[in-house]
N, C-alpha and C positions, 0 to 999 in steps of 0.2 A: 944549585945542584940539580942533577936532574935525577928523575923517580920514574920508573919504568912502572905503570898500571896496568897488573892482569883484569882483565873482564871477560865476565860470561853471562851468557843467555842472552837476553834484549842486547843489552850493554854491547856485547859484543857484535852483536847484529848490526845495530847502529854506527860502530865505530870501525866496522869491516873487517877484523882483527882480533888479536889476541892481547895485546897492550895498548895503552896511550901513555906517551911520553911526555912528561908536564917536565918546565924548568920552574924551580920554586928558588926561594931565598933559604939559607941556610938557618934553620932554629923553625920552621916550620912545621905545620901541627896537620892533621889529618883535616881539623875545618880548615884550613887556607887551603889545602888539595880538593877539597872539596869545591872550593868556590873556583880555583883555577880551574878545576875540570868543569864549568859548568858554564864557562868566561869561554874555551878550547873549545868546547863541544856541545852545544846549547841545545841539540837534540839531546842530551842526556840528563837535562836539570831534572824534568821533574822526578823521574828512575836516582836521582842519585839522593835526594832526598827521601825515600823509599826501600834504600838498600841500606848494609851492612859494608864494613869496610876491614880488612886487617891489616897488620901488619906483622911479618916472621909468622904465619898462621893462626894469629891468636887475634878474636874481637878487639877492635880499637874506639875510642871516643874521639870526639872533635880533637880533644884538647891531646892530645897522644900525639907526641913528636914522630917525626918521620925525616930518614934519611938516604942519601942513595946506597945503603950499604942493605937493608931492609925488601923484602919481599911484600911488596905492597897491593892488597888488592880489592874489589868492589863486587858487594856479592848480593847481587839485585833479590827479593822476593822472589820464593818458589812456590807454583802453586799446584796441587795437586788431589788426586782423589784416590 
């Protein structure tokens, strides 16, 4: 299936864009996206271990399935004053 990834901030700096498009296997979890995206885009390992991730808007864990029907996205550390 494929999973269309919004990013922002760094993330998106890095990746020139507003998405990255992972092909995953079907019954896949938010950690398997996580590693394909880190396998795709090797500038982004260490930010992606760092960041938050959702899916449909809502905090996701590793283990939280993910499909292409889902709003999937990666939501780096904000820093601010």
């Amino acid at each position: 299936m494929m999973i269309k990834l919004k990013v922002f901030a760094a993330a998106k700096e890095i990746v020139a864009g507003e998405h990255v498009e992972l092909e995953l296997p079907t019954g896949s979890t938010i950690g398997d996206l996580k590693q394909a995206l880190a396998m795709q885009v090797p500038d982004l390992a260490n930010l992606i271990e760092r960041s938050a991730f959702s899916i449909d808007q809502q905090y996701a864990t590793a283990k939280d399935p993910v499909n292409a029907v889902n709003e999937v996205a990666m939501i780096p550390p904000v820093s601010g004053g």
